[in-house]
Wavefront OBJ file of the C-alpha trace (Angstrom):
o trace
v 135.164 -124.647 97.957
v 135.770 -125.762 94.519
v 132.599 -125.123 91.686
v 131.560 -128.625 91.091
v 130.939 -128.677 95.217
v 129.345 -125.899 94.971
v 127.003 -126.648 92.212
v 125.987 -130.255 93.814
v 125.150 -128.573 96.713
v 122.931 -126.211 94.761
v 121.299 -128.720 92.432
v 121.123 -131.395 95.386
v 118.789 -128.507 96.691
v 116.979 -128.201 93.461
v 116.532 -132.211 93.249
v 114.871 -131.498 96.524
v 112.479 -129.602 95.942
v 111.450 -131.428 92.807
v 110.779 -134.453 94.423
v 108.851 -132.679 97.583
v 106.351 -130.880 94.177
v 106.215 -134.277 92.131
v 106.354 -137.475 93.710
v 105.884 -139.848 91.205
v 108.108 -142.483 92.556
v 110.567 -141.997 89.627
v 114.052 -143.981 90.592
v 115.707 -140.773 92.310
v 118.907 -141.742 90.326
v 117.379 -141.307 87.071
v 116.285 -138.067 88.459
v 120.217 -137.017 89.599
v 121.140 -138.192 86.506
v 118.382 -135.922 84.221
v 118.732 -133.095 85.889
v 122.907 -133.295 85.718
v 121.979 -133.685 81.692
v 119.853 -130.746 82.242
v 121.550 -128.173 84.196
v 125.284 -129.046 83.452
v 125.063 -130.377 79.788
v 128.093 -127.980 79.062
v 130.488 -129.779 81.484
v 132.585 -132.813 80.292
v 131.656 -136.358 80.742
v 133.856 -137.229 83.685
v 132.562 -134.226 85.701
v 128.947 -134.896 84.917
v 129.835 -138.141 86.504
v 131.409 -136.672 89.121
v 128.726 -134.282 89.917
v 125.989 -137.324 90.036
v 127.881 -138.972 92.386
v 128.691 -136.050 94.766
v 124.223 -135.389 94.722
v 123.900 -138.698 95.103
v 125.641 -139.595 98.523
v 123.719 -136.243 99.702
v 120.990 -137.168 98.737
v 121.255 -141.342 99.789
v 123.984 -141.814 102.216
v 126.068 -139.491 104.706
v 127.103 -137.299 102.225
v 130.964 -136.533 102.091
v 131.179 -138.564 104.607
v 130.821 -142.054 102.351
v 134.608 -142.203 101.307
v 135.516 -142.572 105.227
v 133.066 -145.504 105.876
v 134.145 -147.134 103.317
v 137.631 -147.227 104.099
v 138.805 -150.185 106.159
v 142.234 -148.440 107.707
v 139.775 -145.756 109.305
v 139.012 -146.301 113.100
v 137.285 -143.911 114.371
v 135.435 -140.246 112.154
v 135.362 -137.113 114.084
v 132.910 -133.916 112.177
v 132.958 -130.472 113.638
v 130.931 -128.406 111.674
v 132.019 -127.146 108.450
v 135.229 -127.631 108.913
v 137.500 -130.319 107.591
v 136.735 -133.604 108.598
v 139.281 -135.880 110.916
v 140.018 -139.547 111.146
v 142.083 -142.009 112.988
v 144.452 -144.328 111.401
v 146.661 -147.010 113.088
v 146.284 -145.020 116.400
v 146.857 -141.464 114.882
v 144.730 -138.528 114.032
v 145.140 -136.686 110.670
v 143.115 -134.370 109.030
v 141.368 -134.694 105.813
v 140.116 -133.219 102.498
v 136.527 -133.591 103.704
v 133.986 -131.604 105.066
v 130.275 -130.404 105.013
v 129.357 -127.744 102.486
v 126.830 -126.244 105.213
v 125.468 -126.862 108.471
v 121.993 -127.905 106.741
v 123.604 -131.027 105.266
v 125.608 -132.279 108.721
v 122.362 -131.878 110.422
v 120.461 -134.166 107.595
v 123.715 -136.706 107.833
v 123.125 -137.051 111.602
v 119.165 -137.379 111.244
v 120.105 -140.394 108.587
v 122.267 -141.613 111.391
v 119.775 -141.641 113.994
v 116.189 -142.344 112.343
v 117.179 -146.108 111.866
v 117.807 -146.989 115.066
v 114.944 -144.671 116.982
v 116.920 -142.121 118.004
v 116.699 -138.015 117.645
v 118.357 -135.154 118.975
v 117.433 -131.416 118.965
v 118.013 -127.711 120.596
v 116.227 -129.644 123.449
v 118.254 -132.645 123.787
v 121.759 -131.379 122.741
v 123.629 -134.932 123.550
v 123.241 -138.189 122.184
v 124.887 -141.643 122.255
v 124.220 -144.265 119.974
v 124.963 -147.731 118.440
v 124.437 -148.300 114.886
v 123.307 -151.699 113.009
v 126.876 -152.937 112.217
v 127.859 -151.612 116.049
v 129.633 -148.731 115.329
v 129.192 -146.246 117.900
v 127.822 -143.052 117.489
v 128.415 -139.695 119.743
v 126.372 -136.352 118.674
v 126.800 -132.818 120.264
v 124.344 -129.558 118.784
v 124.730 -126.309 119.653
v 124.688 -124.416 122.263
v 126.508 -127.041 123.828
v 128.785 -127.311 120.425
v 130.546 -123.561 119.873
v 131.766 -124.220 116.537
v 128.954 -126.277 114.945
v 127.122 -130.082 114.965
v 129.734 -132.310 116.707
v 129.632 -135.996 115.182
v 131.934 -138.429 115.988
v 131.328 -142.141 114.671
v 133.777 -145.087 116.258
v 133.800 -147.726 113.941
v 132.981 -151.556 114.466
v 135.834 -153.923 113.580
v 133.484 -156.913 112.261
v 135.911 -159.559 113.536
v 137.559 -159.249 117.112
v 141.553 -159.183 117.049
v 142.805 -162.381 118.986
v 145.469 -162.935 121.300
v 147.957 -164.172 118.827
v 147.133 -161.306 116.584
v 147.890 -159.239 119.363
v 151.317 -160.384 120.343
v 152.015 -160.240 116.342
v 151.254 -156.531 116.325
v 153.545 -155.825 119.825
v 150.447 -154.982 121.460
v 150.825 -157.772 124.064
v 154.777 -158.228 125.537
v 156.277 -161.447 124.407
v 154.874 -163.736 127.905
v 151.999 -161.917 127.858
v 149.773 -164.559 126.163
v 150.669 -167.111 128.431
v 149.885 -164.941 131.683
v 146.587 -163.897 130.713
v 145.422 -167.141 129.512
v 146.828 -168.819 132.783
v 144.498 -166.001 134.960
v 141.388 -166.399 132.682
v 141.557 -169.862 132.802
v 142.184 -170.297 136.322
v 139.047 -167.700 137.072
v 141.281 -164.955 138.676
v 139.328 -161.712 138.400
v 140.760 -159.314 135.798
v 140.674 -155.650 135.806
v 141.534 -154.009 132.471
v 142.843 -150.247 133.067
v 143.830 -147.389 130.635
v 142.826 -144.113 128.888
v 140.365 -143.300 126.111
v 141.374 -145.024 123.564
v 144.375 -147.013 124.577
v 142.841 -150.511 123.392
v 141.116 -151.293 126.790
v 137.803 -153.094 124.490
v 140.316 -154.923 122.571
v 141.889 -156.513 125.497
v 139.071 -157.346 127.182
v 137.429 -159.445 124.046
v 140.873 -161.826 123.625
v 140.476 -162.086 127.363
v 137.126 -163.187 127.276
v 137.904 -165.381 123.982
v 140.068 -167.498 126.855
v 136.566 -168.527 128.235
v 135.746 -171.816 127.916
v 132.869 -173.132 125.321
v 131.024 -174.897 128.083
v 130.581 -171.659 130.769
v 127.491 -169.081 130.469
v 128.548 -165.801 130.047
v 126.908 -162.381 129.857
v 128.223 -159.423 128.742
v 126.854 -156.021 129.982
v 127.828 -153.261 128.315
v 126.951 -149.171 127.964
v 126.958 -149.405 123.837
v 127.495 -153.052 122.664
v 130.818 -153.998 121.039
v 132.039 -157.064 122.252
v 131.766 -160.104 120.215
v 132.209 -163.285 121.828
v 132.700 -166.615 120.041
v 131.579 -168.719 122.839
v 128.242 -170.801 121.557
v 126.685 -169.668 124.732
v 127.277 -165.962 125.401
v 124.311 -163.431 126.701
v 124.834 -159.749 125.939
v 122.972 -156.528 127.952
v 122.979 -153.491 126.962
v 121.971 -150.301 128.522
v 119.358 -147.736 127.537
v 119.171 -143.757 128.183
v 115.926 -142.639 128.943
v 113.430 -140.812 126.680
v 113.119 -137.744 125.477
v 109.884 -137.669 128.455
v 112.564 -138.704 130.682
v 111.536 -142.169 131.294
v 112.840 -146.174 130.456
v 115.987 -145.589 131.656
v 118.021 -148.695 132.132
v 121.628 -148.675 133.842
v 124.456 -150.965 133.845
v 124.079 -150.700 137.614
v 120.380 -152.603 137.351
v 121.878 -154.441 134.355
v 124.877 -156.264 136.565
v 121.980 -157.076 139.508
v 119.573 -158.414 137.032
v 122.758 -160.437 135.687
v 123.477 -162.151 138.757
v 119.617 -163.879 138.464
v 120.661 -165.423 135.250
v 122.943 -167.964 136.381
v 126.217 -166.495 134.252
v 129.549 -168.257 135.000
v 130.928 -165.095 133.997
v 130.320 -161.569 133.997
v 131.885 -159.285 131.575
v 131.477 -155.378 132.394
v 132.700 -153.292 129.218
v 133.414 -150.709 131.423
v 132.189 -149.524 134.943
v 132.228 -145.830 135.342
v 129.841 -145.227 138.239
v 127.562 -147.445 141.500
v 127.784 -150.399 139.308
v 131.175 -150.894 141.093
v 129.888 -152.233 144.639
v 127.517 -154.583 142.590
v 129.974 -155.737 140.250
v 132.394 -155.846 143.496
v 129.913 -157.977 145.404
v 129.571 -160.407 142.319
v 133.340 -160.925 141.895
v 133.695 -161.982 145.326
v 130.882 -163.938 146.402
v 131.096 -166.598 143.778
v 131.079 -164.823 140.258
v 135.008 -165.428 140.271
v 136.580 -165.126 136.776
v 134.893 -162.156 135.939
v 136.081 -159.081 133.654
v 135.890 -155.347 133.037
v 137.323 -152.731 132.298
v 137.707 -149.093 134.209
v 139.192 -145.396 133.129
v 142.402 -145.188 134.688
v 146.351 -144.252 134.440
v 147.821 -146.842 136.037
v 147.210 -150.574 138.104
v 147.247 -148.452 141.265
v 144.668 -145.452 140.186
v 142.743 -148.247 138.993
v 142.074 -149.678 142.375
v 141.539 -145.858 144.274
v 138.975 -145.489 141.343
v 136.963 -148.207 141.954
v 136.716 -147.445 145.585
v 135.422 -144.098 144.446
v 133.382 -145.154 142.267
v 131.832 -148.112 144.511
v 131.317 -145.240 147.454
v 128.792 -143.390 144.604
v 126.358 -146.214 145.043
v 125.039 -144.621 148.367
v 124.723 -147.312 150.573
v 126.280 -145.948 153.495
v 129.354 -148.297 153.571
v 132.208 -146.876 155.227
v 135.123 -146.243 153.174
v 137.571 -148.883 155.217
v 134.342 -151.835 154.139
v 134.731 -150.343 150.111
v 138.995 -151.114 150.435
v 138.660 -154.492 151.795
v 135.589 -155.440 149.017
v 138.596 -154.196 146.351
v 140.957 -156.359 147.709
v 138.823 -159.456 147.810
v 137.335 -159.000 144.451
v 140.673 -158.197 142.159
v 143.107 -160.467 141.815
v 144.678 -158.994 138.631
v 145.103 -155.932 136.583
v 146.302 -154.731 133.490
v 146.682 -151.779 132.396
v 146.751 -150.566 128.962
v 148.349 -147.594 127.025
v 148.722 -145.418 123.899
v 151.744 -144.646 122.845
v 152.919 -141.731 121.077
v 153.353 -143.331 117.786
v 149.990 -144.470 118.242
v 150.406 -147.687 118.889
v 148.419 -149.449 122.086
v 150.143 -151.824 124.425
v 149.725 -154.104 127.540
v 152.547 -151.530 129.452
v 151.741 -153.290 133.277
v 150.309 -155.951 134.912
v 149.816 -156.507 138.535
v 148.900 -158.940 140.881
v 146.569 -157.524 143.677
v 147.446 -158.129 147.059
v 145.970 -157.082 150.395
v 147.795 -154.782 153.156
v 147.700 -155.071 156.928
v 144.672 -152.349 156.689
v 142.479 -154.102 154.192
v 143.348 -151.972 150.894
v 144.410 -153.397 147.684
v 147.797 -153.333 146.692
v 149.482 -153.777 142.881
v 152.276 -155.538 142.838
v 154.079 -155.673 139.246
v 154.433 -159.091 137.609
v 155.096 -157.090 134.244
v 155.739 -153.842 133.029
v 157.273 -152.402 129.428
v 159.743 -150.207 128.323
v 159.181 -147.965 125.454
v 160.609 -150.217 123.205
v 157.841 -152.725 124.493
v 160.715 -155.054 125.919
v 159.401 -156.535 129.086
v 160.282 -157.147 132.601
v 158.723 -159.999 134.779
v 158.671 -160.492 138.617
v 157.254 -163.170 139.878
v 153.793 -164.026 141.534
v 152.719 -164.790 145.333
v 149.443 -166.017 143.503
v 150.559 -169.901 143.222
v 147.753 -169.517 139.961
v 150.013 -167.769 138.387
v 154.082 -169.047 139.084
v 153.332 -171.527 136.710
v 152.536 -169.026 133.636
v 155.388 -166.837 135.189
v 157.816 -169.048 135.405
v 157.345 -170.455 131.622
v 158.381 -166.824 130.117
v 160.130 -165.157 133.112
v 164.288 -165.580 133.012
l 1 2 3 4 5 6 7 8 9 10 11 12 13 14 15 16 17 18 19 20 21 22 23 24 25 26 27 28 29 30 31 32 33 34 35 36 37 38 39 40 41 42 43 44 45 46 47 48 49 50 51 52 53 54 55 56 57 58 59 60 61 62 63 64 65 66 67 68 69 70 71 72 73 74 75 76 77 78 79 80 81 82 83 84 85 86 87 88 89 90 91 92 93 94 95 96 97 98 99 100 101 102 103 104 105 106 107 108 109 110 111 112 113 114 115 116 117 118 119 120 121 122 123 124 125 126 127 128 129 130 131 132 133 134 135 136 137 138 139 140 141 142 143 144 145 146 147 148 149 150 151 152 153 154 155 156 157 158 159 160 161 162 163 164 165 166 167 168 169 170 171 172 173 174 175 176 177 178 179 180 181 182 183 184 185 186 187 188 189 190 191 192 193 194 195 196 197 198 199 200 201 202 203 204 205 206 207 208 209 210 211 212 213 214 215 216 217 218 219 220 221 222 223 224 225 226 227 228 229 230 231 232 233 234 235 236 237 238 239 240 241 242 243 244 245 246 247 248 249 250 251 252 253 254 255 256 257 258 259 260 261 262 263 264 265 266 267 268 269 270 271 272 273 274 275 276 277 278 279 280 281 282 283 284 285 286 287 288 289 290 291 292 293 294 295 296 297 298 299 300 301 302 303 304 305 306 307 308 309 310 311 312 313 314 315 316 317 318 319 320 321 322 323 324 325 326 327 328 329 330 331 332 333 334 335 336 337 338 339 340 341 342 343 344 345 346 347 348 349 350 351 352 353 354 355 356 357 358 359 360 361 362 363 364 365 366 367 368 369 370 371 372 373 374 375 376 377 378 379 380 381 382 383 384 385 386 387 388 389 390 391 392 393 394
């Protein structure tokens, strides 16, 4: 650790203390700034400066941390510990010059994190999961759980959605692509977006749902809020954890019931990852058509298997056979979505879903990409989508 870090960590401590003896409500820069002029009067200018600024975002902000937020190009800011601090640019992790100077001041970051928006976490409750005002989402893990030290891990909020035109610009949607998915919003297929952690499956879903018309009532139901629809008319849900007592617990599962009581011409799930399934299921095909969510999965076809899975969690005693056919009456398209190894995140396969002699769902490719992102069309059985198809397809 260089000296100047080390002596704004030790007069950051000292500032401390001086405010906890005498609180007189002095501007606490004035303070950082007399006490620099007091304690470090032998340095030069430029480091005095220095060193006010490094107390400062200790003592105001999330410490080291500031730099980071502040830069646009940085997705998503992962902490462990002391050690030096990671980020994600343009798809791709690289380590950086920052880090915590002790535990102490990771633990105060997170508590600055957390206080505004009414949430703690402690030796007791090791895990939390947050959203903060500008909707940047917030993960933190303590020890015992965390080996190595506090775990923080902040996904930023792009303030402004990316488009499907902006989309096909960056290569993230084939060339055809556009036209498809427009064509299957419009014409209220149900879409399934598929893919990894990370692999864009948010950003898909929001130009999807930007294909919704102005006129149509839709509500968006989501674990941590992100999506930001345009549409003058848009509802949005979000789910709560329950209290440190245990209790006011809200799920997406009651979320997507409660949703189907407020007349929505469309239901947007940000992601379903457990019972909410067979609801959201049931919604798609009993009326709710042109409907969207998203799922964890590798492919169109593990897509499908995992929501069957994850409808059979709800407990209701369906057999598995009942589960299959509800799939295959509900889906009617699916894309999945990728991260490549350079980082970048495409639209790698959609499928049409069609239904087998035993009552399972079935992908069939309309789409799929090469690694050069060069696609490959086939064309529909849906007569929804020949149309689209045949417009881009040779």
């Amino acid at each position: 650790m260089d000296p100047v870090e080390d002596l704004a960590v030790e007069l950051r401590d000292r500032l401390l203390r001086e405010v906890a003896i005498d609180d007189g409500g002095d501007d606490l820069t004035d303070r950082i700034r007399r006490l620099v002029e007091r304690e470090a009067a032998v340095l030069p200018a430029d480091t005095r400066e220095a060193l006010c600024a490094r107390i400062a975002e200790r003592s105001f902000g999330l410490g080291p941390l500031e730099p980071l937020l502040a830069d646009p190009e940085v997705d998503e800011i992962m902490v462990g510990g002391t050690r030096p601090v990671w980020v994600e640019r343009h798809g791709r992790l690289e380590p950086t010059t920052v880090r915590f100077a002790r535990e102490d001041d990771l633990r105060h970051a997170i508590e600055r994190i957390l206080a505004p928006v009414g949430r703690r976490v402690d030796e007791a409750e090791p895990l939390c999961d947050a959203r903060l005002p500008d909707g940047s989402r917030v993960n933190v893990v303590l020890p015992p759980l965390a080996v190595d030290g506090p775990q923080l891990t902040i996904r930023r909020f792009r303030s402004r959605p990316l488009l499907a035109d902006e989309l096909v610009a960056r290569g993230s949607w084939p060339a055809g692509t556009r036209e498809l998915l427009h064509a299957a919003v419009r014409q209220r297929l149900n879409v399934l977006v598929c893919g990894g952690t990370g692999s864009g499956k948010t950003t898909t879903l929001g130009a999807l749902s930007a294909f919704v018309g102005p006129d149509e009532r839709i509500v968006t139901i989501e674990d941590t809020a992100e999506l930001r629809l345009q549409q003058p008319h848009v509802v949005r849900l979000e789910a709560r954890p329950a209290s440190v007592e245990g209790r006011g617990e809200v799920t997406i599962r009651r979320l997507v019931r409660n949703a189907l009581r407020m007349r929505p011409d469309r239901i947007v799930v940000g992601e379903v990852r457990g019972p909410e399934a067979l609801d959201m299921l049931a919604a798609m095909s009993s009326g709710h058509d042109g409907s969207l969510c998203t799922v964890h999965a590798s492919s169109t076809h593990e897509a499908l298997r995992r929501l069957e899975v994850l409808a059979l969690m709800a407990d209701v005693g369906l057999p598995h056979a009942a589960v299959r056919e509800q799939v295959a009456a509900a889906i009617d398209l699916v894309v999945h979505q990728a991260r490549r190894a350079d980082g970048s995140r495409r639209v790698v396969q959609v499928a049409e879903v069609r239904r087998r002699d035993d009552g399972s769902a079935e992908p069939v490719e309309l789409l799929r990409t090469d690694e050069s992102g060069r696609p490959t069309w086939r064309h529909p059985e849906d007569p929804r989508l020949r149309a689209a198809v045949a417009a881009v397809a040779p």
